[in-house]
ZALUMTOR-355853 format. One line per 3 residues: number of its first residue (from 1); their letters; for each residue x, y, z of C-alpha. Coordinates in pm, 1 decimal. Layout:
BEGIN
NUM> A> X/Y/Z | ...
END
This chain:
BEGIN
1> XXX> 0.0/0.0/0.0 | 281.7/247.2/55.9 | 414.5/169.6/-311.7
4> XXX> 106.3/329.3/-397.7 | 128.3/630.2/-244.5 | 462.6/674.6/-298.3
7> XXX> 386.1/676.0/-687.8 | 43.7/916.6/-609.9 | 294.6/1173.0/-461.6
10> XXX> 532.8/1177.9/-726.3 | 207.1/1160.5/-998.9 | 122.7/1497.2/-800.0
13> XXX> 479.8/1667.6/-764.4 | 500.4/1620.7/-1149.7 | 139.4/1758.0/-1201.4
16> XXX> 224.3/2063.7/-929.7 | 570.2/2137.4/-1124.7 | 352.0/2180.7/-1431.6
19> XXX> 55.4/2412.6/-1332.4 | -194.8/2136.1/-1257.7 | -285.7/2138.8/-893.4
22> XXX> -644.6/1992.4/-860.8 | -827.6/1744.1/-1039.3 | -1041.1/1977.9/-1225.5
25> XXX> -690.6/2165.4/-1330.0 | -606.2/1792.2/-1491.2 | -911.4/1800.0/-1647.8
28> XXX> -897.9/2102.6/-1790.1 | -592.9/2029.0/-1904.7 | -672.6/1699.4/-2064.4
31> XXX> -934.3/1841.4/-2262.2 | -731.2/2088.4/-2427.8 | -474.2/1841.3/-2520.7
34> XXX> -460.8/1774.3/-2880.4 | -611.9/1467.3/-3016.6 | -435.6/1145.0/-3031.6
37> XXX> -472.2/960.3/-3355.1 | -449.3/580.0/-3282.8 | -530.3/461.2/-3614.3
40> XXX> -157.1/322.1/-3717.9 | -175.4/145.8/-3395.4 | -534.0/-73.3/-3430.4
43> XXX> -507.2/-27.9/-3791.6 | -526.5/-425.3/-3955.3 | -207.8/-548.9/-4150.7
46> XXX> -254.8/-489.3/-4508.7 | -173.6/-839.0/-4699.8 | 227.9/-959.6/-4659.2
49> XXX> 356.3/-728.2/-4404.2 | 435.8/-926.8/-4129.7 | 356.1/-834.9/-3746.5
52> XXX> 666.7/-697.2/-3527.5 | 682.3/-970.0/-3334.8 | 687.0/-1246.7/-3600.3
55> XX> 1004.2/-1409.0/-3607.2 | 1182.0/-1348.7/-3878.8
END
């Protein structure tokens, strides 16, 4: 249990040394993120590439 609070007051230095100091700071800031596009990520294999962890 103290791992975890350990790595909840570091999450929060981090968050304090850049400007975010409550949760609805974080959330403000997450929504004006930009956008992340996942599509090359979930995107199928197009036929004969092989996957990254295909042996070779």
């Amino acid at each position: 249990m103290n791992d975890i609070q350990d790595r909840i007051k570091r999450m929060w230095k981090y968050l304090n040394e850049n400007g975010i100091y409550t949760e609805e700071d974080l959330d403000k800031a997450l929504e004006k993120m930009p956008k992340l596009n996942i599509g090359i990520f979930v995107s199928p294999l197009k036929g004969g590439e092989k996957c990254v962890t295909e042996s070779r």
